[in-house]
mmCIF file as gemmi writes it, N, C-alpha and C atoms, coordinates in Angstrom:
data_model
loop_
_atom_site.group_PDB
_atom_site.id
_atom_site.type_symbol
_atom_site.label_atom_id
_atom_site.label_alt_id
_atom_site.label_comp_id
_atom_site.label_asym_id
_atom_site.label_entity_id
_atom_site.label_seq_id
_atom_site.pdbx_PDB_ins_code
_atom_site.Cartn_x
_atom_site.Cartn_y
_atom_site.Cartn_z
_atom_site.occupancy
_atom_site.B_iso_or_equiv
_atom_site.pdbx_formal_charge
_atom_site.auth_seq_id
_atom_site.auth_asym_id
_atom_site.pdbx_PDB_model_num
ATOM 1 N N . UNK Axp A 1 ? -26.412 -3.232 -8.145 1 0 ? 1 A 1
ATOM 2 C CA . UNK Axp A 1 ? -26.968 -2.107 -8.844 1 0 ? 1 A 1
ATOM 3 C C . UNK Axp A 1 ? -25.936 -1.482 -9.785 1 0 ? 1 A 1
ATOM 4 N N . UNK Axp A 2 ? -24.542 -1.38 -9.122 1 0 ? 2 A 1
ATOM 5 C CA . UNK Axp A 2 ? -23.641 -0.612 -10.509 1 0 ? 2 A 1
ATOM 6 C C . UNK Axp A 2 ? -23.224 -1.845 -11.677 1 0 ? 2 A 1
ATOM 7 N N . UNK Axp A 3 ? -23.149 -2.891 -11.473 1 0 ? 3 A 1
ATOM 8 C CA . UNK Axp A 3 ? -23.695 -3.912 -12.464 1 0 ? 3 A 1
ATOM 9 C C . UNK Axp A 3 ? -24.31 -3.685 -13.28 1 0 ? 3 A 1
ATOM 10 N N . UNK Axp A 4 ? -25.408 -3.333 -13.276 1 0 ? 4 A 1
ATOM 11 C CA . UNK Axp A 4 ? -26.192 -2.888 -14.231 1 0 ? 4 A 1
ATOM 12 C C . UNK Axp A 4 ? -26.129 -1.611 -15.132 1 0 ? 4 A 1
ATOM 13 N N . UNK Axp A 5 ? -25.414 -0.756 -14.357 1 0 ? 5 A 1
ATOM 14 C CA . UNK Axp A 5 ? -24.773 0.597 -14.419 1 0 ? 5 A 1
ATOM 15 C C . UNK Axp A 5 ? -23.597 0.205 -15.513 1 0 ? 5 A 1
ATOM 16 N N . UNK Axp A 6 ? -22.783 -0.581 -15.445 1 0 ? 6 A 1
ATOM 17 C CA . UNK Axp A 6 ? -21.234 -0.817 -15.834 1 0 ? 6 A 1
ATOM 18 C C . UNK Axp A 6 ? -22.251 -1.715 -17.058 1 0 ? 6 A 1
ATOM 19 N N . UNK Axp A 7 ? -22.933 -2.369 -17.264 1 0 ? 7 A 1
ATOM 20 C CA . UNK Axp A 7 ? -23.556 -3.335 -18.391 1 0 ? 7 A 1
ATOM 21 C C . UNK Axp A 7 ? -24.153 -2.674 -19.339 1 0 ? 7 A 1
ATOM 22 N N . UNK Axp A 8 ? -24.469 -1.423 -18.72 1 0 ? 8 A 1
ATOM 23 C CA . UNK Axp A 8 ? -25.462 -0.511 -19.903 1 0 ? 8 A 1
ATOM 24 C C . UNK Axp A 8 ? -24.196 0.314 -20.546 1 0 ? 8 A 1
ATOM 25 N N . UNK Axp A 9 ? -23.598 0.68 -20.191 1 0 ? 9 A 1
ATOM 26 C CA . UNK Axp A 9 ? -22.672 1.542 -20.672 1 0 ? 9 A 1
ATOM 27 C C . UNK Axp A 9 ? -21.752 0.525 -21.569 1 0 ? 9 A 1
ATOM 28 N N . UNK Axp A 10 ? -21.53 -0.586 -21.488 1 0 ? 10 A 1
ATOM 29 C CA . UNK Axp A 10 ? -20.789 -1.468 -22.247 1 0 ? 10 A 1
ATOM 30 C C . UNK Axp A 10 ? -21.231 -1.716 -23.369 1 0 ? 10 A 1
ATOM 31 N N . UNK Axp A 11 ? -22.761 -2.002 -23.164 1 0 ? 11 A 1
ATOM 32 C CA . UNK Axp A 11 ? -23.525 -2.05 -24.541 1 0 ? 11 A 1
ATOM 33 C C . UNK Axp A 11 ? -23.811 -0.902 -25.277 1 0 ? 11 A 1
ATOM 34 N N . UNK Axp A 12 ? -23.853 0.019 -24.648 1 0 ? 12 A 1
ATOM 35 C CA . UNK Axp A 12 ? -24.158 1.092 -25.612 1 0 ? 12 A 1
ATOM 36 C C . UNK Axp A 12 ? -22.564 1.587 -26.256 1 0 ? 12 A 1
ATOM 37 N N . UNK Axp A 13 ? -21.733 1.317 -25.88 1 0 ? 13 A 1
ATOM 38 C CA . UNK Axp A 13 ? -20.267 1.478 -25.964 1 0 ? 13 A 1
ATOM 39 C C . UNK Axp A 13 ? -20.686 0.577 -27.64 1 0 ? 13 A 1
ATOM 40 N N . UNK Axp A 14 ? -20.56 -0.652 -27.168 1 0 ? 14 A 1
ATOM 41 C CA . UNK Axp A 14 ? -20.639 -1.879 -28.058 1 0 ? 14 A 1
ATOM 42 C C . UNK Axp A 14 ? -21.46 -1.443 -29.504 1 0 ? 14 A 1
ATOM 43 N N . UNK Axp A 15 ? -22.783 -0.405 -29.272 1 0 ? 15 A 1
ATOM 44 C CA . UNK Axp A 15 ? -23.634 -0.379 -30.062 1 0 ? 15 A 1
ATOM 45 C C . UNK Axp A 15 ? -23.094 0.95 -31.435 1 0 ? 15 A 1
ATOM 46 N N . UNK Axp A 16 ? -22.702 1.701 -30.951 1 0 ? 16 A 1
ATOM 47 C CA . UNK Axp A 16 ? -21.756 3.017 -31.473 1 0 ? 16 A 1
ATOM 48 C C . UNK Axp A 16 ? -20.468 2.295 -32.767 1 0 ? 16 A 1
ATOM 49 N N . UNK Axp A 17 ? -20.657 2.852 -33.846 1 0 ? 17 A 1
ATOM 50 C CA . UNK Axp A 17 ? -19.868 2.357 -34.573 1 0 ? 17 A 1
ATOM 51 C C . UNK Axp A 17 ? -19.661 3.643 -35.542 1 0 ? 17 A 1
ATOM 52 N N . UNK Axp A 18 ? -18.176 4.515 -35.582 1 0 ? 18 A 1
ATOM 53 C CA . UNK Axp A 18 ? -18.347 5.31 -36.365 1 0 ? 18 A 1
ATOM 54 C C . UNK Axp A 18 ? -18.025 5.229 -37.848 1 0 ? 18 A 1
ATOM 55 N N . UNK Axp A 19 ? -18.849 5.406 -38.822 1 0 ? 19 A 1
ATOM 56 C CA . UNK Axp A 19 ? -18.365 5.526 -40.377 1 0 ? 19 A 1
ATOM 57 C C . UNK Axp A 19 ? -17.993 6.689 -40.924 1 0 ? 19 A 1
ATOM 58 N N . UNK Axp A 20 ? -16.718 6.184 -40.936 1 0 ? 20 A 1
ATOM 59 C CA . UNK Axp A 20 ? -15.601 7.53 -41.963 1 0 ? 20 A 1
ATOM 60 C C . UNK Axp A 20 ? -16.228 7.836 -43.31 1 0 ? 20 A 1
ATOM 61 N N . UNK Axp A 21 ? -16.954 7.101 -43.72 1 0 ? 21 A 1
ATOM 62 C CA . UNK Axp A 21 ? -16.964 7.197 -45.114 1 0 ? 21 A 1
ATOM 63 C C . UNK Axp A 21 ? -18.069 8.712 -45.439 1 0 ? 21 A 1
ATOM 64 N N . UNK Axp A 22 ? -17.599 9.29 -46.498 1 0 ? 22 A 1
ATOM 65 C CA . UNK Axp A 22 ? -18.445 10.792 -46.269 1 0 ? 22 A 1
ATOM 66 C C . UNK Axp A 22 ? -20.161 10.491 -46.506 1 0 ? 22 A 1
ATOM 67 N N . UNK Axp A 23 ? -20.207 9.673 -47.501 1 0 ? 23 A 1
ATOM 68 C CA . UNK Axp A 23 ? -21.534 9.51 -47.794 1 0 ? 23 A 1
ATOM 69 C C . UNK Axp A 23 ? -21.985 9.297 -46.963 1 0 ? 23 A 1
ATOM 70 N N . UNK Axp A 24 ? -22.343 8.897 -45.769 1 0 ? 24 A 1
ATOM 71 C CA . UNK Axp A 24 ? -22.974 8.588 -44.354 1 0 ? 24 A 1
ATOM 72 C C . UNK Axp A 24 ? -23.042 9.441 -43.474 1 0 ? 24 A 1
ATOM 73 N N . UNK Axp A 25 ? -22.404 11.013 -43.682 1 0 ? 25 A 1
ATOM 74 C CA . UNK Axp A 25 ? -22.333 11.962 -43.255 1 0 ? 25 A 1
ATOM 75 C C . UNK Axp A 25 ? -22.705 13.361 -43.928 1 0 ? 25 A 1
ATOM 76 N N . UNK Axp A 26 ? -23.685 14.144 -43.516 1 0 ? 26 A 1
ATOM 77 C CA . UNK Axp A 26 ? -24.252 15.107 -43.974 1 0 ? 26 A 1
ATOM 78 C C . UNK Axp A 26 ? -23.99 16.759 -42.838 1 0 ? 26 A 1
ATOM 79 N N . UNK Axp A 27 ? -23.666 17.888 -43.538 1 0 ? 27 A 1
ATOM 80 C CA . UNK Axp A 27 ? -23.8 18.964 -42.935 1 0 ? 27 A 1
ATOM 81 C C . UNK Axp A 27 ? -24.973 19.052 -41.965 1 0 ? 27 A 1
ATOM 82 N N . UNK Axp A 28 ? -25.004 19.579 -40.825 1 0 ? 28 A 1
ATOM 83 C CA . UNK Axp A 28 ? -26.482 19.69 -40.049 1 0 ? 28 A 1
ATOM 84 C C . UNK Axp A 28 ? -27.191 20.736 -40.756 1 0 ? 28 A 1
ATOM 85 N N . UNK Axp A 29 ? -28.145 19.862 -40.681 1 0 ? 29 A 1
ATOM 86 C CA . UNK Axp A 29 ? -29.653 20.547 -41.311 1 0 ? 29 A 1
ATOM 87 C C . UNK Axp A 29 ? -29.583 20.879 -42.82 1 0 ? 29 A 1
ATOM 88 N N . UNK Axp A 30 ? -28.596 19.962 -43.926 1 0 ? 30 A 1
ATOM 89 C CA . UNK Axp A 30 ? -27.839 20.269 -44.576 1 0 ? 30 A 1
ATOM 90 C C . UNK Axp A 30 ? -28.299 19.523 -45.829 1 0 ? 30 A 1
ATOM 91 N N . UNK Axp A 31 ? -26.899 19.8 -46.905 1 0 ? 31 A 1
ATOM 92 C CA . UNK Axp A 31 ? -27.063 18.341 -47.542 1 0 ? 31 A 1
ATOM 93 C C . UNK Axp A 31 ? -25.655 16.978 -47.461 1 0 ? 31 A 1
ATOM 94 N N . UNK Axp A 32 ? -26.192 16.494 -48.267 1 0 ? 32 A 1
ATOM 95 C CA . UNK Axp A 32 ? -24.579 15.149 -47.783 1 0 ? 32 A 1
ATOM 96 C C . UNK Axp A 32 ? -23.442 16.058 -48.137 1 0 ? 32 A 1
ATOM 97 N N . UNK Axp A 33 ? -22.459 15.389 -47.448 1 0 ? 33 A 1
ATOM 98 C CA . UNK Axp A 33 ? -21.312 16.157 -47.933 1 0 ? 33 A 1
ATOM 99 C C . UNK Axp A 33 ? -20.445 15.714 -49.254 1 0 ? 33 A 1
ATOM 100 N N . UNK Axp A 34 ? -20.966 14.495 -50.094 1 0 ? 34 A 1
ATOM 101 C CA . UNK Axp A 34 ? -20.278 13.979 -51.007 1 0 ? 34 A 1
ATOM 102 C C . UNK Axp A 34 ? -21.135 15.202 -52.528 1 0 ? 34 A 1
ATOM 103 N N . UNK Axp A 35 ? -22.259 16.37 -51.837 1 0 ? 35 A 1
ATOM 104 C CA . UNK Axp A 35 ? -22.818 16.627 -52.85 1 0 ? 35 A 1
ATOM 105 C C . UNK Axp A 35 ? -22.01 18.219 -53.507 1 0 ? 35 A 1
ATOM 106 N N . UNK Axp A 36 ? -20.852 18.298 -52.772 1 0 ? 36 A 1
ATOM 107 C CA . UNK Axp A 36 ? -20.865 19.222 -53.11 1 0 ? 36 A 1
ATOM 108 C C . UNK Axp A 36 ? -18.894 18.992 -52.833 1 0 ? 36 A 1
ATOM 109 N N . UNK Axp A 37 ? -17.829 19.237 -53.788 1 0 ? 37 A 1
ATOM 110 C CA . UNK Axp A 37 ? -16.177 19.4 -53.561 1 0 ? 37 A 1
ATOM 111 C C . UNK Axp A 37 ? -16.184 20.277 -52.448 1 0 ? 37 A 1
ATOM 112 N N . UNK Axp A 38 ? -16.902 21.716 -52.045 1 0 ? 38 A 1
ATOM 113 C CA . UNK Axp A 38 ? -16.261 22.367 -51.133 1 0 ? 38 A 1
ATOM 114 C C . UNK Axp A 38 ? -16.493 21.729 -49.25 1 0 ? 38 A 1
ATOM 115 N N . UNK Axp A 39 ? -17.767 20.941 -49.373 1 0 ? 39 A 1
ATOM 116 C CA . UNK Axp A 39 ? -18.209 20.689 -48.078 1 0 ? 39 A 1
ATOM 117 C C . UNK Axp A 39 ? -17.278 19.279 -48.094 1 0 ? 39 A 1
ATOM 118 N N . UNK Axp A 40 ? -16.786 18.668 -49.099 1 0 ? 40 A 1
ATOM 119 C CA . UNK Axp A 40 ? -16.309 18.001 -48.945 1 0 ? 40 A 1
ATOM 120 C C . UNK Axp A 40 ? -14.781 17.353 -48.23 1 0 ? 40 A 1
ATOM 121 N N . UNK Axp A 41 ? -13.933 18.817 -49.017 1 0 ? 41 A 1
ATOM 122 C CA . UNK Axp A 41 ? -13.023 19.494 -48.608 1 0 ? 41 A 1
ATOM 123 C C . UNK Axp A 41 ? -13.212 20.164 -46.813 1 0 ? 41 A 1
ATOM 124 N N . UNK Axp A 42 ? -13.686 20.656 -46.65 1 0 ? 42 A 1
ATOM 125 C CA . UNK Axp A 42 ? -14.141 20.745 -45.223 1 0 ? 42 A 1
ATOM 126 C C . UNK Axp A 42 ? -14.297 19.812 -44.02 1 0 ? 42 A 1
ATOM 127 N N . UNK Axp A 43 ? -14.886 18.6 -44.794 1 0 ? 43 A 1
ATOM 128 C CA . UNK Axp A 43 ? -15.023 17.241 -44.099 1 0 ? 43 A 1
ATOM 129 C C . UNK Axp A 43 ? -13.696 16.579 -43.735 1 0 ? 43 A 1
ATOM 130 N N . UNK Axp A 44 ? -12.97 16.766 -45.101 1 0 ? 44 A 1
ATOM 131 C CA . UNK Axp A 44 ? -11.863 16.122 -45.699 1 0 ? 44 A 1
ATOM 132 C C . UNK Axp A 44 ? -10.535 16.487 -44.189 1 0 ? 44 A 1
ATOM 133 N N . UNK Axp A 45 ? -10.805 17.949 -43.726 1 0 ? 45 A 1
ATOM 134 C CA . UNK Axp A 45 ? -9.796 18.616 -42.608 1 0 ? 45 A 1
ATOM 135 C C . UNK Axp A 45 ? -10.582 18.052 -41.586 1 0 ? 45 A 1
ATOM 136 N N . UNK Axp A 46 ? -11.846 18.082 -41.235 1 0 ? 46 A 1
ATOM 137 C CA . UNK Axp A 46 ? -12.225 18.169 -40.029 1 0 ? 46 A 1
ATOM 138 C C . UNK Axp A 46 ? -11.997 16.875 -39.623 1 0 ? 46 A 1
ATOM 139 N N . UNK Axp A 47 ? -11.928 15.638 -40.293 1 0 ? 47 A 1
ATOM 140 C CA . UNK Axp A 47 ? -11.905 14.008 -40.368 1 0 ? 47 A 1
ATOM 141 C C . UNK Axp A 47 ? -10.032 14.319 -39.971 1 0 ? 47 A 1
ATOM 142 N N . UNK Axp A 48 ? -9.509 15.108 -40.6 1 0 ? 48 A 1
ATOM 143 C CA . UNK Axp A 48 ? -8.433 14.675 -40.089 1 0 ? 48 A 1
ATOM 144 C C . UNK Axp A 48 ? -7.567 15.431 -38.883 1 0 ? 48 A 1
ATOM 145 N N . UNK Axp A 49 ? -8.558 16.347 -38.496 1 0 ? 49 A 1
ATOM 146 C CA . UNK Axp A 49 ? -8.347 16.783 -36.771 1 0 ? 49 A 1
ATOM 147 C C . UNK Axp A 49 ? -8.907 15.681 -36.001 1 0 ? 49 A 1
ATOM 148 N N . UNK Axp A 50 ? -10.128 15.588 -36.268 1 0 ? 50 A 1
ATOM 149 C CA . UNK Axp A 50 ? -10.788 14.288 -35.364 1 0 ? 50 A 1
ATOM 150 C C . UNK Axp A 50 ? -10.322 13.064 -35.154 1 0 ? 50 A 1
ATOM 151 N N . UNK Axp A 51 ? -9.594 12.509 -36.357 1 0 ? 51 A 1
ATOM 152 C CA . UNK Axp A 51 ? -8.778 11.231 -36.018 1 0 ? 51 A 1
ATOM 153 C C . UNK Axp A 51 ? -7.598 12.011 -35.022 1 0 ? 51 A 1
ATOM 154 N N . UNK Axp A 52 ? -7.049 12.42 -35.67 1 0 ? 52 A 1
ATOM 155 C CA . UNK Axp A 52 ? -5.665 12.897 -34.198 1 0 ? 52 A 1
ATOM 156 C C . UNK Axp A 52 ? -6.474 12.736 -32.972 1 0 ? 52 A 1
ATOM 157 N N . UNK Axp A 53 ? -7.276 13.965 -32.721 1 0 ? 53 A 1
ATOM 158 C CA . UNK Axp A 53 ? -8.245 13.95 -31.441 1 0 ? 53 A 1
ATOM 159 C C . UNK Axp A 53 ? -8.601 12.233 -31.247 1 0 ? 53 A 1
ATOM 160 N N . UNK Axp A 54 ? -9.429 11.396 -31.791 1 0 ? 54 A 1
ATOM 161 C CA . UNK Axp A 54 ? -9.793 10.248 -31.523 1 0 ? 54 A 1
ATOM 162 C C . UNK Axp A 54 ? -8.789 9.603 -31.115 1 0 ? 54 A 1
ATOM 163 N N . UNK Axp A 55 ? -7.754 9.68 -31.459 1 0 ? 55 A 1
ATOM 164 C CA . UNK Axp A 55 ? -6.436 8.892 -31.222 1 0 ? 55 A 1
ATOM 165 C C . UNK Axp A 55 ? -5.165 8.651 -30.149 1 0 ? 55 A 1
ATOM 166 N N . UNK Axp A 56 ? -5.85 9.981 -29.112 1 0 ? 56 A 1
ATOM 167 C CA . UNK Axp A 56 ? -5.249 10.945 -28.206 1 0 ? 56 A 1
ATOM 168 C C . UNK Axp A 56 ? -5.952 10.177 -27.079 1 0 ? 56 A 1
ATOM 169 N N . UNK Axp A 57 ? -5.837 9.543 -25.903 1 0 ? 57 A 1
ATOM 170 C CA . UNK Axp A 57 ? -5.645 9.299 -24.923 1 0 ? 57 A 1
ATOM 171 C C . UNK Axp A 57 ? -6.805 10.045 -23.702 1 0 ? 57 A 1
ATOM 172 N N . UNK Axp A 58 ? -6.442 11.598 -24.145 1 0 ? 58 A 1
ATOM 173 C CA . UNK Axp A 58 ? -7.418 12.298 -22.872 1 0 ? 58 A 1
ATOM 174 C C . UNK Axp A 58 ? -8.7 12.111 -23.484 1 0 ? 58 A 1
ATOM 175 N N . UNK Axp A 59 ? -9.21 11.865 -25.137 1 0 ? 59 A 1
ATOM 176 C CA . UNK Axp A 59 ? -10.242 12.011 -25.724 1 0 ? 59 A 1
ATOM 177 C C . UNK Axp A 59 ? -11.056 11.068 -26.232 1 0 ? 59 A 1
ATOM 178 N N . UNK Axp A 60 ? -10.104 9.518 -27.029 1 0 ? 60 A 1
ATOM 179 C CA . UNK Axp A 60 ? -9.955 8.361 -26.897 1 0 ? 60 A 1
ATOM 180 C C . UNK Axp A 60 ? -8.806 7.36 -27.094 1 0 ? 60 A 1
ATOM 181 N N . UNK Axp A 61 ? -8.85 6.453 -27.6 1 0 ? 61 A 1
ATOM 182 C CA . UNK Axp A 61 ? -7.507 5.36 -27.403 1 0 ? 61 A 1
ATOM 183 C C . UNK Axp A 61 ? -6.476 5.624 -29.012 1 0 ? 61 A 1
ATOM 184 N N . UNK Axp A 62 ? -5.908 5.222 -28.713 1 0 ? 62 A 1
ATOM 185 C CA . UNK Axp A 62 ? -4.657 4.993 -29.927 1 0 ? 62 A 1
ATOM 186 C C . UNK Axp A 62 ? -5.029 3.181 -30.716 1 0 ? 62 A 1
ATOM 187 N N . UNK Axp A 63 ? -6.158 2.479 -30.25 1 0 ? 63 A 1
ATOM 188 C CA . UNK Axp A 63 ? -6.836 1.221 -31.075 1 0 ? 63 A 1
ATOM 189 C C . UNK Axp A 63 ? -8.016 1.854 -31.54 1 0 ? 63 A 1
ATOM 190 N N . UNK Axp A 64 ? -7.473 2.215 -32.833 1 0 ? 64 A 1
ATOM 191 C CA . UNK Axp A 64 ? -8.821 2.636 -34.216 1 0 ? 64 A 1
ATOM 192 C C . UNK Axp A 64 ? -9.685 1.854 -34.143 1 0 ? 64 A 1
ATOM 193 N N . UNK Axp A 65 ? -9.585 0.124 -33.994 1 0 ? 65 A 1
ATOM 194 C CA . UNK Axp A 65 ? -10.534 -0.613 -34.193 1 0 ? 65 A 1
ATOM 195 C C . UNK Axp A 65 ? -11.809 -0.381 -32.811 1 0 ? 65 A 1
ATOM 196 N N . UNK Axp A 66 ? -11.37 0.376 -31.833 1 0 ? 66 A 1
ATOM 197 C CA . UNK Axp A 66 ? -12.001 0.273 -30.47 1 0 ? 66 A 1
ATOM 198 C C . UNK Axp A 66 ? -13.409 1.144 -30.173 1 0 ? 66 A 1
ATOM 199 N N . UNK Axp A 67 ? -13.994 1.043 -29.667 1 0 ? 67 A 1
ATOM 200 C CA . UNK Axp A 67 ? -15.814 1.764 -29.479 1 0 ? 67 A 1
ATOM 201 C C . UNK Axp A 67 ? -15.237 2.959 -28.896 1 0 ? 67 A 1
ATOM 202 N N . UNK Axp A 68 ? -14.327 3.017 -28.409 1 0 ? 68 A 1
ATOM 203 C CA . UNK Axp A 68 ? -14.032 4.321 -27.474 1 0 ? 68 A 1
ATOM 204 C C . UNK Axp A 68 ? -13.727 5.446 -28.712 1 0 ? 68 A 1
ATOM 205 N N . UNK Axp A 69 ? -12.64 4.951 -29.232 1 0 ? 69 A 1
ATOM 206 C CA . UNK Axp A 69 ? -11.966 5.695 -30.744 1 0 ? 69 A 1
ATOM 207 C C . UNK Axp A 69 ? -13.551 5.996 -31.659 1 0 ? 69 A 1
ATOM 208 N N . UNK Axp A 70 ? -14.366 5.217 -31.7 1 0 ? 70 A 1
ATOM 209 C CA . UNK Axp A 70 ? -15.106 5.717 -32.46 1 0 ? 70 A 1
ATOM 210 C C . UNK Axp A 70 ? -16.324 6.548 -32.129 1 0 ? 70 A 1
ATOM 211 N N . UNK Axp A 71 ? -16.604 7.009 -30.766 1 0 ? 71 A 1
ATOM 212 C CA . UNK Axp A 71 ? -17.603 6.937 -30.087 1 0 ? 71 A 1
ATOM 213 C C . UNK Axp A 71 ? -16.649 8.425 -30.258 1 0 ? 71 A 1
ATOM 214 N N . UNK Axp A 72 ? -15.418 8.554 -29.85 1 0 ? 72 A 1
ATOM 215 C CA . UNK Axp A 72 ? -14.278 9.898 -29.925 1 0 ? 72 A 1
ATOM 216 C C . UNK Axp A 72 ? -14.803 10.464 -31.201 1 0 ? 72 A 1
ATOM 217 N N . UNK Axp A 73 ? -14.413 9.745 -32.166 1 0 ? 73 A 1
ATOM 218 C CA . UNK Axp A 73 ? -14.57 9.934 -33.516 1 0 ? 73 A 1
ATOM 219 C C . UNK Axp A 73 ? -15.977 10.917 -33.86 1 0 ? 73 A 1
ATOM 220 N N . UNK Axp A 74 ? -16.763 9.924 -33.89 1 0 ? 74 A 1
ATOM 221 C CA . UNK Axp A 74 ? -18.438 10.589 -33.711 1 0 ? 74 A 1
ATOM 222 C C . UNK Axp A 74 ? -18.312 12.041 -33.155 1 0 ? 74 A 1
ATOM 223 N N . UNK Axp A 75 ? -17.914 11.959 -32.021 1 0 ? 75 A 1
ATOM 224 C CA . UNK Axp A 75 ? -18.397 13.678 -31.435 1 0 ? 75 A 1
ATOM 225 C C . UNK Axp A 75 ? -17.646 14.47 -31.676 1 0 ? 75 A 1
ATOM 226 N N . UNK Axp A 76 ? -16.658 14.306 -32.227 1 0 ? 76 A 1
ATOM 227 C CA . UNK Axp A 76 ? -15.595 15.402 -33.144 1 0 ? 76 A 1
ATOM 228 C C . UNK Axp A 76 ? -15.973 15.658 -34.459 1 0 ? 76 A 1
ATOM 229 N N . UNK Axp A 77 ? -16.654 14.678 -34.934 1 0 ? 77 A 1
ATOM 230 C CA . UNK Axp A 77 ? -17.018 15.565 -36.185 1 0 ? 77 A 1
ATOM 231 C C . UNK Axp A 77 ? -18.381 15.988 -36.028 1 0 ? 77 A 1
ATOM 232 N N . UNK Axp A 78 ? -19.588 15.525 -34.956 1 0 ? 78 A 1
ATOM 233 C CA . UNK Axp A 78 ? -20.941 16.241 -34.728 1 0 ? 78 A 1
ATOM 234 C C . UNK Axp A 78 ? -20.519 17.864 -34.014 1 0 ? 78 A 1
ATOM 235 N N . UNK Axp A 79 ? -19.076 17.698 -33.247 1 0 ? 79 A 1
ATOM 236 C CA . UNK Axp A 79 ? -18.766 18.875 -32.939 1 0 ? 79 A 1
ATOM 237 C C . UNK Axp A 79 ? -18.26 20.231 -34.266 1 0 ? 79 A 1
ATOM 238 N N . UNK Axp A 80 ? -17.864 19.105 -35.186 1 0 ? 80 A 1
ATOM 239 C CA . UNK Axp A 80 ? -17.531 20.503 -36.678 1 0 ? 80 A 1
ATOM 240 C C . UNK Axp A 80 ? -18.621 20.14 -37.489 1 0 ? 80 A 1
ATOM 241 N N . UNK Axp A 81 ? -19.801 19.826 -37.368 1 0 ? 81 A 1
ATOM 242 C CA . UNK Axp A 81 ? -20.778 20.06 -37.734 1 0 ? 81 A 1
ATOM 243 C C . UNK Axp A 81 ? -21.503 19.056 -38.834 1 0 ? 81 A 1
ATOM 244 N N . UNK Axp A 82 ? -20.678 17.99 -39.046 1 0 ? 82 A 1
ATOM 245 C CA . UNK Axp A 82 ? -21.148 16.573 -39.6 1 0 ? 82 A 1
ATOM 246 C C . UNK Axp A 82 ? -22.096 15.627 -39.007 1 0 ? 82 A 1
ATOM 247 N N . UNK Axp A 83 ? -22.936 15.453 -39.179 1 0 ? 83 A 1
ATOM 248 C CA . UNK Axp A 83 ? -23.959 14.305 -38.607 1 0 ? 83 A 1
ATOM 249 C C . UNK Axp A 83 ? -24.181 13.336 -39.217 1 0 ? 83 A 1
ATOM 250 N N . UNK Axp A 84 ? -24.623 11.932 -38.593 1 0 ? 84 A 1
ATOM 251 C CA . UNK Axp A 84 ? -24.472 11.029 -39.359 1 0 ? 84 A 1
ATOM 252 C C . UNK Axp A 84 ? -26.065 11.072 -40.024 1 0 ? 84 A 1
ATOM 253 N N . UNK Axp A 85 ? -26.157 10.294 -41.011 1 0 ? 85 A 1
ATOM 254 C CA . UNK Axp A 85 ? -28.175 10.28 -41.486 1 0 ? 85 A 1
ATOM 255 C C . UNK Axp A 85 ? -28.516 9.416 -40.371 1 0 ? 85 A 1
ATOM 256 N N . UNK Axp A 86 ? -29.504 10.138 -40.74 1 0 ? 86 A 1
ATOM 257 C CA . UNK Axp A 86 ? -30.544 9.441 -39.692 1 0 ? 86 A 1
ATOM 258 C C . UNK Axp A 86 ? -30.824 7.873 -39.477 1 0 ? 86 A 1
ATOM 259 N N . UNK Axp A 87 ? -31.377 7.001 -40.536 1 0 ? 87 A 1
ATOM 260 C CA . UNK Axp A 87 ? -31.535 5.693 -40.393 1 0 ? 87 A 1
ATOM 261 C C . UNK Axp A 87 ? -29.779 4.905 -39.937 1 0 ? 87 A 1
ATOM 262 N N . UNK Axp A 88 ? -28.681 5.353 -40.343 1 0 ? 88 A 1
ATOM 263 C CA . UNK Axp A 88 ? -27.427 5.36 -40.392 1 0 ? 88 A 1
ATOM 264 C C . UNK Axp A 88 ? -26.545 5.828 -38.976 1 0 ? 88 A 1
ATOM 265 N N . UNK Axp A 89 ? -27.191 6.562 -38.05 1 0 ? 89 A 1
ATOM 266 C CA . UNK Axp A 89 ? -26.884 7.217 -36.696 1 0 ? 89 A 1
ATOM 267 C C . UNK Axp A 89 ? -26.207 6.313 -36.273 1 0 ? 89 A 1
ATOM 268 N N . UNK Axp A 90 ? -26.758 5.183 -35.507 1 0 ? 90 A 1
ATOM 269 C CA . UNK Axp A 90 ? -26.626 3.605 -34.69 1 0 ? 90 A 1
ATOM 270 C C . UNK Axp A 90 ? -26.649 2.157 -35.11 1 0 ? 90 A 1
ATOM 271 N N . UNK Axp A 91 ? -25.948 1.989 -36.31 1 0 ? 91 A 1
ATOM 272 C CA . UNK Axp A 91 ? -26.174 0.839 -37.096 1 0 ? 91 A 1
ATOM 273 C C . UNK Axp A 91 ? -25.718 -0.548 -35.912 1 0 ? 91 A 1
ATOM 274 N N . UNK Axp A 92 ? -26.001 -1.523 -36.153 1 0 ? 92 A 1
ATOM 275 C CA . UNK Axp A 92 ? -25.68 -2.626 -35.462 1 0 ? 92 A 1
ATOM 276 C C . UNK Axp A 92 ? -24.215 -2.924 -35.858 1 0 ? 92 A 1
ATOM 277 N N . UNK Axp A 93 ? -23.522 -3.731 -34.789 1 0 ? 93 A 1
ATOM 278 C CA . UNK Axp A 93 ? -22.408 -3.983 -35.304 1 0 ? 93 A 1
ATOM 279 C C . UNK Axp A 93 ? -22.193 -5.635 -35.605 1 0 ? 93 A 1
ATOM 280 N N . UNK Axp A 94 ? -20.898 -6.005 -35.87 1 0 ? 94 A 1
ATOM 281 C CA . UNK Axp A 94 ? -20.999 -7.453 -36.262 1 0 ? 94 A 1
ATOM 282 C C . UNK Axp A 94 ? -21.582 -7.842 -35.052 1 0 ? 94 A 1
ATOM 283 N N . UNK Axp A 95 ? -21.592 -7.783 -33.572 1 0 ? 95 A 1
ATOM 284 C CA . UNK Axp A 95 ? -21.852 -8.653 -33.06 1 0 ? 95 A 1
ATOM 285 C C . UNK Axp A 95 ? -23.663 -9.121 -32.861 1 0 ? 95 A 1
ATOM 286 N N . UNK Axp A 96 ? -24.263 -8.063 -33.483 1 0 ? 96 A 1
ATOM 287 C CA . UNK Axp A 96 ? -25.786 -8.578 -33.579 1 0 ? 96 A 1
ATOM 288 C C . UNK Axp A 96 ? -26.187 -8.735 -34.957 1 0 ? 96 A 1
């Protein structure tokens, strides 16, 4: 039974892929953040608290390339108020 437990969490680990890039990221309830220099600028700090944070050990790993780092990544900036678009949330990764 935790088999199955430890398999789901791997894949959904697996499925999480975060994109830095701003265009893929919009203010909540907002508009994109590439539409405007000041939200951009905003993004511009909060991307670079969140990588430190992502990068940190208690929060996630010090391998950028890793699901953990990005899965870190993700909720540090949904935590300063960036969301990803919608069709764009959960994209597949290379391996499907």
């Amino acid at each position: 039974m935790n088999i199955k437990y430890v398999a789901a969490a791997i894949l959904g680990l697996a499925c999480i892929s975060a994109a830095e890039a701003p265009q893929n990221y919009r203010v909540y309830a907002g508009p994109d953040v590439t539409s405007d220099p000041i939200i951009l600028e905003v993004y511009d700090r909060a991307l670079a608290n969140c990588t430190y944070e992502a990068s940190t050990p208690t929060r996630g790993t010090v391998y950028t390339a890793s699901y953990i780092y990005n899965a870190a990544l993700r909720a540090c900036l949904s935590r300063h108020g960036f969301s990803d678009r919608g069709s764009n949330a959960y994209p597949t990764n290379s391996l499907f």
